[in-house]
C-alpha positions in Angstrom: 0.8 2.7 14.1 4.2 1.7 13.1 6.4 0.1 15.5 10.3 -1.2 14.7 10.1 -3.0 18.0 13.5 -1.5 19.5 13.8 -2.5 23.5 16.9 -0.4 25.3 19.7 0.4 23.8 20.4 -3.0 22.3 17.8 -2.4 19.5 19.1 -1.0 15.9 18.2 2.8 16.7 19.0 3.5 12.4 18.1 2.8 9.5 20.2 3.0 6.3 18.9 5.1 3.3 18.0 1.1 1.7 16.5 0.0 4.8 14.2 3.8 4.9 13.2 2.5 1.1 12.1 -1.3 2.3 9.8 0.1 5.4 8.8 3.2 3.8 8.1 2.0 0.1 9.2 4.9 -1.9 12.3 5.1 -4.3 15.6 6.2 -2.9 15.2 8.9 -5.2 12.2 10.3 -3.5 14.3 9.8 0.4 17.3 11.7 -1.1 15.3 14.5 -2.7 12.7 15.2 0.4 15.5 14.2 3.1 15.5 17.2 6.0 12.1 19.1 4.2 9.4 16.3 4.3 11.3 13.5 5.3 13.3 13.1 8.5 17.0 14.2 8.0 20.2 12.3 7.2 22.5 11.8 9.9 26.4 10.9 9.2 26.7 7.3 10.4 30.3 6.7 9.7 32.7 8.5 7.1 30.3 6.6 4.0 27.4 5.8 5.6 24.5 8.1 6.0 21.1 7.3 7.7 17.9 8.0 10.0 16.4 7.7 13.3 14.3 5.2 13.5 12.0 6.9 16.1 11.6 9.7 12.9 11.0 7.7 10.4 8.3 6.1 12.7 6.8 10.2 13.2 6.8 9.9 9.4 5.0 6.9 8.7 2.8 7.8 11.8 1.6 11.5 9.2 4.9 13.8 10.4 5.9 15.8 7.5 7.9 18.9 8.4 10.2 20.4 12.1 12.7 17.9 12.1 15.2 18.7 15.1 
């Protein structure tokens, strides 16, 4: 089981597409294409910054693959 170790709401609760790539180990490529069908959705961080729950890509890693809310 995969566990980003967040406690409260002091804990980082996203990651950036770059930080998905480092804990995930697939290509950028691969997050942009599958993102919202396969792989959990892009949410707008800022006006240029895009990126995902942490808690989803943990349902990911964990064998999630599909009903992303």
């Amino acid at each position: 089981m995969y566990d980003f170790n967040i406690e409260g709401d002091l804990g980082r609760h996203h990651l950036t597409v770059s930080g998905a790539h480092a804990h995930c180990g697939i290509s950028t490529c691969t997050i942009h294409r599958y993102a919202g069908k396969t792989f959990p959705p892009k949410r707008q961080l800022s006006k240029n910054r895009v990126g995902f729950l942490i808690y989803q890509i943990c349902e990911w890693l964990n064998g999630k693959r599909g009903n992303w809310q």
